[in-house]
C-alpha positions, -999 to +999 in steps of 0.1 A: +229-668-034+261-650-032+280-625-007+312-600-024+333-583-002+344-546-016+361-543-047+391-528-032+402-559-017+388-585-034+353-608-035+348-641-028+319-666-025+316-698-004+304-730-014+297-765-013+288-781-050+269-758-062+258-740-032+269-706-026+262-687+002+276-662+028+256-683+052+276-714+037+243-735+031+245-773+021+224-792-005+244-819+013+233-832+048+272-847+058+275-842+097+311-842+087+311-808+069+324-778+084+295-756+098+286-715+104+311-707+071+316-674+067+336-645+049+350-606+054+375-585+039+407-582+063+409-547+083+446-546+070+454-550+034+442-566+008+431-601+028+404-625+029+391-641+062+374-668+057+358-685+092+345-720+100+328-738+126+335-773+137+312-802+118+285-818+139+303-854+140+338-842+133+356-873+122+384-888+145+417-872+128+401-859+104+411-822+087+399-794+069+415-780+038+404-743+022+408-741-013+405-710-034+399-712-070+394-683-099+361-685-121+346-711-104+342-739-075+367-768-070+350-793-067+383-822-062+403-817-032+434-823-054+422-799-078+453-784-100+441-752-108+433-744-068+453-729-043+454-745-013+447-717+017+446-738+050+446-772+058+445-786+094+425-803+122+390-805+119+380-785+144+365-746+138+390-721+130+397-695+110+426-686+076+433-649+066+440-656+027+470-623+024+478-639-015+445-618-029+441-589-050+412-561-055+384-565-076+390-600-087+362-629-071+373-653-055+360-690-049+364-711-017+354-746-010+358-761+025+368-801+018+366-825+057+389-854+055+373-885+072+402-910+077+377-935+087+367-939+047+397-923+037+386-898+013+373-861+010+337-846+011+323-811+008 
């Protein structure tokens, strides 16, 4: 399961593991993940908007980091070969990613930071 945006300015697909959806679905059931994820081409330029909604038991302090990687998922929030596109509170929100170019896919993962165990899951 997969959603491209046009060619002109760039595709990208969403996912958790090994999901991939434009719908954002989860083989994992984490209330802590990030909810409603979706993804559109910007109205101006070559951009990528990539949308969130807040996680079911957002975690005290906890944040949200948007990582973009080229051929395939990151699956480590401290993964070398991604970019890091937004990283912030927990809550829903949204990141236009401006660093993109046409016809070249694109691959985000959403990471939640729970301070409460102190590490990352997606």
């Amino acid at each position: 399961m997969a959603k491209f945006g046009e060619c002109k300015f760039g595709t990208f697909k969403f996912g958790i593991g090994t999901a991939c959806s434009s719908a954002f679905l989860s083989l994992i059931d984490d209330p802590r993940l990030v909810t409603e994820v979706t993804g559109r081409r910007g109205l101006e330029g070559p951009q990528i908007i990539v949308e969130w909604g807040a996680p079911e038991e957002p975690p005290l302090g906890g944040l949200v980091r948007v990582v973009r990687k080229l051929y395939e998922f990151a699956t480590q929030f401290d993964d070398p070969a991604a970019i890091i596109v937004y990283e912030g509170d927990v809550g829903g929100g949204y990141v236009a990613d401006l660093d993109v170019e046409g016809c070249i896919c694109y691959y985000y993962t959403i990471f939640t930071f729970d301070p409460l165990t102190g590490g990352w899951v997606y």
